[in-house]
C-alpha positions in Angstrom: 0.0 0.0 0.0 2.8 2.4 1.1 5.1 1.4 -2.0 1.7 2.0 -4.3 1.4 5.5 -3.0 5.4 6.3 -4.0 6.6 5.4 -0.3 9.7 4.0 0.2 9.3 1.0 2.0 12.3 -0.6 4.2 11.6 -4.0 5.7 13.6 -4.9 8.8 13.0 -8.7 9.6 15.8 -10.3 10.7 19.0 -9.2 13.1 22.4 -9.8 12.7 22.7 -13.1 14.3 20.1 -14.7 12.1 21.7 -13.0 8.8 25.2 -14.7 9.7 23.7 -18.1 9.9 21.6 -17.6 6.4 25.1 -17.3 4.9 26.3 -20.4 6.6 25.5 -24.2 4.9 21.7 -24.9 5.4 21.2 -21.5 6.1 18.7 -20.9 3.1 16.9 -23.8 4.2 16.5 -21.6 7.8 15.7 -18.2 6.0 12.9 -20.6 4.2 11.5 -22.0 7.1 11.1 -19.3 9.2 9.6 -17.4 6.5 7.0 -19.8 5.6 5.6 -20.9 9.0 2.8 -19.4 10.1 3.1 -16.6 13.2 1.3 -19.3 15.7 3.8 -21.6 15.0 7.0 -18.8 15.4 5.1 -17.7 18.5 5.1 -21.6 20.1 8.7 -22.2 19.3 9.6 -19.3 21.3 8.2 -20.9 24.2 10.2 -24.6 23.5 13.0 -25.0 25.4 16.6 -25.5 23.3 16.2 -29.4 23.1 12.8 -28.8 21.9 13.8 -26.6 19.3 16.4 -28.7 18.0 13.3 -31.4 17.3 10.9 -28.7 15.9 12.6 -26.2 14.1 14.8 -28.3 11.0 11.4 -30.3 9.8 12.4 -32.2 7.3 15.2 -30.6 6.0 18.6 -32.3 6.9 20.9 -29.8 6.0 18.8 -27.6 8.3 19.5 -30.2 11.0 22.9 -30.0 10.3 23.2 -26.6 11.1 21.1 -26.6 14.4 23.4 -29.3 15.4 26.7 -26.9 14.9 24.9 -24.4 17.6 25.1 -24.3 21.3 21.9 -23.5 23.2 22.4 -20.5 24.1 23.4 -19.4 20.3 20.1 -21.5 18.9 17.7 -19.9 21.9 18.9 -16.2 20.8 18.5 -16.9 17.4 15.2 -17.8 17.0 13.8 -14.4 19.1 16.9 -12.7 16.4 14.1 -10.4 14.6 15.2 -6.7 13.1 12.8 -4.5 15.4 14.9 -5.6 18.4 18.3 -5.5 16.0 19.8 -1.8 17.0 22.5 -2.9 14.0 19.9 -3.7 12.0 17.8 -0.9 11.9 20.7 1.8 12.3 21.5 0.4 8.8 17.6 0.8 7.9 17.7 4.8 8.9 21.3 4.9 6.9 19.0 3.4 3.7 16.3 5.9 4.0 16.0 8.3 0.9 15.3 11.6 2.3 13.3 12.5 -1.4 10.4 10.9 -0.8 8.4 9.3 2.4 9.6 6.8 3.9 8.0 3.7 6.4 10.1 1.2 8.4 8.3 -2.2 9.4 10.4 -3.5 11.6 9.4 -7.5 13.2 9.3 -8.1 16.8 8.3 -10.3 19.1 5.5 -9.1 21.8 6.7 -9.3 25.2 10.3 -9.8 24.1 13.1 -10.5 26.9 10.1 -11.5 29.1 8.8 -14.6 30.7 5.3 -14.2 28.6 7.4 -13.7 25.5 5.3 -15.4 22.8 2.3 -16.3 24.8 -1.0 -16.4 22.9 -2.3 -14.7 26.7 0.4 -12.5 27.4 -1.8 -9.3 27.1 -2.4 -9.8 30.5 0.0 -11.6 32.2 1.8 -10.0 35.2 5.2 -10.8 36.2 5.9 -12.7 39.2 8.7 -10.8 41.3 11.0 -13.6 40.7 11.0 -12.6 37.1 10.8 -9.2 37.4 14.3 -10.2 39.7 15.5 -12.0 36.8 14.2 -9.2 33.9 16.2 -6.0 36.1 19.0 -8.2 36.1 19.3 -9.0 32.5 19.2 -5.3 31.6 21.5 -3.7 34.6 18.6 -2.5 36.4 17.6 -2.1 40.4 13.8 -2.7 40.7 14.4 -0.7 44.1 15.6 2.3 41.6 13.5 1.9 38.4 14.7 5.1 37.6 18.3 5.6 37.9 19.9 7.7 35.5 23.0 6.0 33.7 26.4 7.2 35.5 27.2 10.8 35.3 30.4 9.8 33.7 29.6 7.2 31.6 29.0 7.3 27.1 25.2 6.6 27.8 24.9 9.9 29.8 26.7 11.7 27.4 24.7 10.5 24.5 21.9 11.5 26.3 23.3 14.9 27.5 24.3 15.6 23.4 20.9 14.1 22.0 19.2 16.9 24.7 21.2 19.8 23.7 20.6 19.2 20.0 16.4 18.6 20.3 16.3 21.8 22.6 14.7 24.6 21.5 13.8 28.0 22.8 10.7 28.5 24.4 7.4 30.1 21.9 6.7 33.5 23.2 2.6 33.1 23.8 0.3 35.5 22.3 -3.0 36.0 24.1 -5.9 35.7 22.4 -8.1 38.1 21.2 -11.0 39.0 23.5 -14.3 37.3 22.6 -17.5 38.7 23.5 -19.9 37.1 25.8 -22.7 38.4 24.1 -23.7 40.0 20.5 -26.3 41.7 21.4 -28.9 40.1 19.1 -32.1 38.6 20.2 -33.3 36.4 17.4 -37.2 36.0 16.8 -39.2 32.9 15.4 -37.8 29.7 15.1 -35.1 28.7 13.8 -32.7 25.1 13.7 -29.9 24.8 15.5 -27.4 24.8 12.6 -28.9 28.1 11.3 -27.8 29.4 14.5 -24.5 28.4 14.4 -23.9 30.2 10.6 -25.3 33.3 12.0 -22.8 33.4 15.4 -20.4 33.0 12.9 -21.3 36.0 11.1 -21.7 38.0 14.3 -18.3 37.5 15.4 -16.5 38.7 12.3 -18.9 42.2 12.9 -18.9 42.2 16.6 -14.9 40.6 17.4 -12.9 40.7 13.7 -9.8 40.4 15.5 -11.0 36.9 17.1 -12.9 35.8 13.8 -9.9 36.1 12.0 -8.3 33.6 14.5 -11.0 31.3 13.4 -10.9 28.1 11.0 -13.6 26.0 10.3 -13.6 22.7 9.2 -16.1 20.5 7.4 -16.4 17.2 5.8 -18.1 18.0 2.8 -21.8 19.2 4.0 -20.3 23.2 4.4 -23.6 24.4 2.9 -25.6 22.2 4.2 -24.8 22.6 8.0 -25.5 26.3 7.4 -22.0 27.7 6.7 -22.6 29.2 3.4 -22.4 32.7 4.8 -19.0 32.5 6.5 -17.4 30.7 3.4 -18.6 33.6 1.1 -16.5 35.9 4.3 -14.0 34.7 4.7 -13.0 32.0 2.0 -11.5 29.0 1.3 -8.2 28.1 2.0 -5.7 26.9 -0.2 -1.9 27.2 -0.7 -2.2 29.0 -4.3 -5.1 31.0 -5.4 -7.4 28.9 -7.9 -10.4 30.4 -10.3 -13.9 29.8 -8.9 -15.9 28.3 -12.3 -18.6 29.0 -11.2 -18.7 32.5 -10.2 -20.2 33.7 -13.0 -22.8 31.3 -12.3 -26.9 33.1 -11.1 -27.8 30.2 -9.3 -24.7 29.5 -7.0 -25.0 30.9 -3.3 -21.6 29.4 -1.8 -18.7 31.1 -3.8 -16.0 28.3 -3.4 -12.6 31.3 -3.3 -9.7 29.3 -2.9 -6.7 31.3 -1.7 -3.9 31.4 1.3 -6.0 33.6 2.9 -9.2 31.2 3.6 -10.3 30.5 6.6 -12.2 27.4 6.1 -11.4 23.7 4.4 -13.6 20.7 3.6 -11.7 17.6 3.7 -14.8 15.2 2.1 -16.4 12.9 3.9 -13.4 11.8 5.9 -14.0 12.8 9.8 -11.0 11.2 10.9 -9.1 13.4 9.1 -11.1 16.1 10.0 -10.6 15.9 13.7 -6.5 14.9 13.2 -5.8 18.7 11.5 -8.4 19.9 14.4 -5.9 18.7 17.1 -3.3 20.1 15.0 -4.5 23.9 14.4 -6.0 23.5 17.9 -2.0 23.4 19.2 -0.6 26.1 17.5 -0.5 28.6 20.8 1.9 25.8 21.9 4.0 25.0 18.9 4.2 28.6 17.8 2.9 30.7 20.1 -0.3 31.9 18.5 -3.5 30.5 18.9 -6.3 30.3 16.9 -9.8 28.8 17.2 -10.6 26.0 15.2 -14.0 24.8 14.6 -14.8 21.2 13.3 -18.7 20.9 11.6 -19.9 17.9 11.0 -23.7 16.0 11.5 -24.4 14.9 15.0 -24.4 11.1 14.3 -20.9 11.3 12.4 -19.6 12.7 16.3 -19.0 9.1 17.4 -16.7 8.2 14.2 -14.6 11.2 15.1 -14.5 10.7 18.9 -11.6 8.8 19.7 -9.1 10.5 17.4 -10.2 13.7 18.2 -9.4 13.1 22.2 -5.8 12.3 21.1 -5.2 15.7 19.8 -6.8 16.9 23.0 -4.3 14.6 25.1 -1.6 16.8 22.9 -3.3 20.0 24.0 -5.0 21.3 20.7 -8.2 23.6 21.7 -10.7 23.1 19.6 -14.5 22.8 19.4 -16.3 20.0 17.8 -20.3 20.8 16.7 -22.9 18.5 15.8 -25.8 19.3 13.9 -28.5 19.5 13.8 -27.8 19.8 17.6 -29.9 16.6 19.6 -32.9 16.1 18.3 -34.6 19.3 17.0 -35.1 18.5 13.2 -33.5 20.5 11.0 -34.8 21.2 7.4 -33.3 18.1 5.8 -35.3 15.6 8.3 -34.0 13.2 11.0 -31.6 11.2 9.5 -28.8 13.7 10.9 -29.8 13.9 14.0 -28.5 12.0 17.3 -29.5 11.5 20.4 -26.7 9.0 21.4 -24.1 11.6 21.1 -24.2 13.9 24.3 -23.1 11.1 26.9 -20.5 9.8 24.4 -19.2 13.4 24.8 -19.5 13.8 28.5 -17.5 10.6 29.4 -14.8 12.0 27.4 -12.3 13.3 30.7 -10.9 15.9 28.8 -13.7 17.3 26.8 -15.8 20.0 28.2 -19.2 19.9 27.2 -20.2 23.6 28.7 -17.7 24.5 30.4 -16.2 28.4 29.0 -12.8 27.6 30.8 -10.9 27.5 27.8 -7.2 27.0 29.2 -7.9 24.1 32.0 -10.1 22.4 29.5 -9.0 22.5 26.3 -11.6 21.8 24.5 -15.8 22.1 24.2 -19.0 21.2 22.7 -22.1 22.5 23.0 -24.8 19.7 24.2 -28.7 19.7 22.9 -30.9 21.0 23.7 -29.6 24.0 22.3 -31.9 26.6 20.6 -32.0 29.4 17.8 -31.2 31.7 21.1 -27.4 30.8 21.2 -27.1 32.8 18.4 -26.3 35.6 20.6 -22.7 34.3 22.2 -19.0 33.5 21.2 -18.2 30.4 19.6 -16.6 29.5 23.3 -20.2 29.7 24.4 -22.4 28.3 21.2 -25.4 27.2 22.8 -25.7 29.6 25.7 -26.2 26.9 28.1 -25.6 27.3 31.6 -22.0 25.4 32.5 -22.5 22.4 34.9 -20.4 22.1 37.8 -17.6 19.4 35.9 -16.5 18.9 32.8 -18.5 15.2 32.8 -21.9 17.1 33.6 -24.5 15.2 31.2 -27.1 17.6 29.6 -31.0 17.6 30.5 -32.3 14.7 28.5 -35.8 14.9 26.7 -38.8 13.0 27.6 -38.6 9.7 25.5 -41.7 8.1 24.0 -42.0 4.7 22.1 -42.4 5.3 18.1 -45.4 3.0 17.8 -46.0 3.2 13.7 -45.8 0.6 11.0 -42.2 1.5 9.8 -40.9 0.9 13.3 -42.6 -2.4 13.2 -40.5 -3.3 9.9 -37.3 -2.1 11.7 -37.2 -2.9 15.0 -38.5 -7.0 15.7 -36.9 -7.4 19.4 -37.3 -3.8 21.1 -38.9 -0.7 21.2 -38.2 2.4 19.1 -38.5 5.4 21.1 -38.1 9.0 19.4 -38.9 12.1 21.3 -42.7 13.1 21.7 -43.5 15.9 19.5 -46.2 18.9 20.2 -48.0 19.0 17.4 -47.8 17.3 14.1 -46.1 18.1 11.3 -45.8 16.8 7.5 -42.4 14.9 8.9 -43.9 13.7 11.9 -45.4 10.0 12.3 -48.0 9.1 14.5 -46.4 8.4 18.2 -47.8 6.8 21.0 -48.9 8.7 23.5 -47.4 6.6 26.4 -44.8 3.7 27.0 -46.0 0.5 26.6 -43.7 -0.7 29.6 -44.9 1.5 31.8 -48.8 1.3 30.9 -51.1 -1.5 30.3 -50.5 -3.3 27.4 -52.4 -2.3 24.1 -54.0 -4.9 22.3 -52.4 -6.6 19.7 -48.8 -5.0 21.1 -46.4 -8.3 22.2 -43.7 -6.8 24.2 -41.0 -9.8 23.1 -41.8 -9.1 19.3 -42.7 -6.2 16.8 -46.1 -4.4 17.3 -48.6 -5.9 15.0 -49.1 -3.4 12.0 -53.2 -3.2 13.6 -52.0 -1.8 16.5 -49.8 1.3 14.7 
């Protein structure tokens, strides 16, 4: 896959131990063999003892015998654990190969657990040393398990290495830059109703009238659905950045709203449907008040269901410290023009058990990043981005939201889709051309309706 892409590739399988006995006689017939049996088979011959491996390892192949004969056990038991990942020779001699033109990836083989007692073990993901061999481990590798962390001797070539390798990674501290002020407020009291993700394109507006200096700290990132979540406005603003300037074909064009400007200058990007991506350049732009000292305030778009394919690689970039703010919409369960099918109500407690996500909180420096929960409404349209939804903050940063009433959709497509449980939606007010019938109670907490069997789907009579 790498090598398709124009990588260059370096494989590091074997160390130098088992490369000197490939060049001795029946040493092809040992490059072979290892190379052909399957990774359960390596793995169980790391755990034979040396008389065991003298049985197991040649097979059928007598010149291969021949040369296990020639070895001692000590020789034979290091050789067969001899991979390239655990080879400092051998991959010193891998970075020497790399070609500095072009990408480049190592694989290097090793063997899990290697140099301990579980070495090899199908169940060694959870296996605990006894102290014996944790005795036996800190004396293989000049260690004092009463000292785990000794530094090597002041006077010694490992502390000097170490001393050099410091000085030359050091580098001066970033001078920070504080961040623009935001405004709590914008002053604007919307009217009617609106969607959540209408909301969020007119706060956007407001803060390049009512705070340019902080909108111009602003990014905003989307996988492909910029006009559709409502961002049309601040694209057509602020525009679309790329690292040369490229002709929009279809300015000219009466029926295009969102004019797609592509220059260095843009302030938003649209990486396709690709979320993982999305929230990876999110922890990055979130980190630059660390990395180079000024900050800016990235904003990641996305529909509320896709939250949950982004959520674990966008906690790693908060781990690294990028800032950032992640929104859903249409935010919970208020539909948005385009219907239900983008909206969640799954997300908010994926959120708040995130530790280091903040789902109200306005504490932008001992939490590094936000979202803003549902219920949110068309109000929120009146604070900062650090702020969206104009919810009141909870007293920690795991505070769940107040959850709607849930009611049991009780209609004929539910009975198609769901056989073995109920489908519950949220209980509207009134109807609406979207809106199905819904029961008006749950049917495990009130006496049964006719025709309903709680263990299978509702009969489509009783819809």
């Amino acid at each position: 896959m790498f090598a398709s892409a124009g990588w260059q590739v370096i494989t590091v399988k074997y160390g130098r131990l088992l490369e000197e006995l490939f060049e001795r006689p029946g040493g092809d017939g040992l490059r072979r063999r290892i190379d052909a049996m399957t990774n359960p088979e390596f793995q169980r011959l790391l755990r034979c003892t040396p008389a065991q491996l003298r049985d197991r390892l040649p097979g059928d192949d007598p010149a291969l015998r021949s040369l296990v004969a020639t070895l001692d056990d000590a020789t034979l038991h290091a050789a067969i654990r001899n991979l390239g990942g655990h080879d400092l020779h051998a991959l010193r001699n891998a970075f020497d190969a790399i070609d500095d033109s072009r990408p480049t990836v190592i694989l290097a083989y090793t063997v899990k657990g290697y140099g301990l007692a579980s070495e090899g073990h199908p169940q060694n993901h959870s296996a605990l040393l006894t102290a014996d061999q944790l005795a036996d481990l800190a004396r293989n590798v000049g260690a004092d398990p009463a000292d785990p962390w000794a530094p090597f001797p002041a006077d010694g070539p490992e502390a000097a290495l170490c001393a050099e390798t410091a000085e030359r990674l050091r580098r001066p501290a970033v001078p920070a830059s504080a961040p623009p002020a935001v405004p709590a407020d914008f002053g604007r009291t919307p009217t009617g109703t609106k969607s959540t993700q209408a909301a969020l394109g007119r706060a956007l507006l407001d803060l390049t009238r009512s705070a340019p200096d902080a909108a111009r700290r602003v990014v905003t990132l989307c996988p492909d659905v910029s006009s559709s979540t409502n961002l049309g406005g601040w694209v057509n603003k602020v525009g679309v950045w790329a690292a040369r300037e490229r002709r929009d074909w279809f300015e000219d064009d009466p029926e295009t709203i969102l004019h797609w400007r592509e220059r260095p200058t843009g302030q938003h990007l649209e990486l396709g449907i690709a979320e993982t991506n999305l929230v990876g350049l999110l922890g990055e732009l979130g980190a630059t008040w660390s990395r180079w000292g000024e900050p800016l305030l990235p904003i990641g778009v996305l529909y509320d269901p896709f939250v949950e394919r982004a959520l674990e690689p966008w906690s790693f970039g908060i781990y690294a410290g990028g800032q950032s703010i992640l929104v859903g919409t249409p935010s919970g369960v208020t539909l948005a023009p385009e219907g239900g099918a983008h909206q969640s109500i799954t997300t908010p407690p994926s959120g708040s058990n995130s530790p280091a996500a903040s789902p109200t909180s306005p504490r932008s420096r001992s939490t590094p990043s936000g979202r803003c929960w549902p219920p949110c409404r068309a109000s929120a349209a009146r604070t900062a981005p650090r702020r969206t939804c104009g919810c009141r903050p909870g007293p920690s940063t795991r505070a769940s939201p107040p959850s709607p009433t849930i009611r049991p959709r009780a209609n004929a497509a539910a009975a198609k889709s769901s056989r073995a449980r109920t489908r519950c939606c949220v209980r509207r007010t009134r109807p609406t051309s979207r809106s199905p019938r819904w029961a008006p109670s749950c049917p495990r907490r009130s006496p049964p309706r006719p025709g309903w069997n709680h263990s299978e789907r509702p009969s489509t009579s009783s819809a």
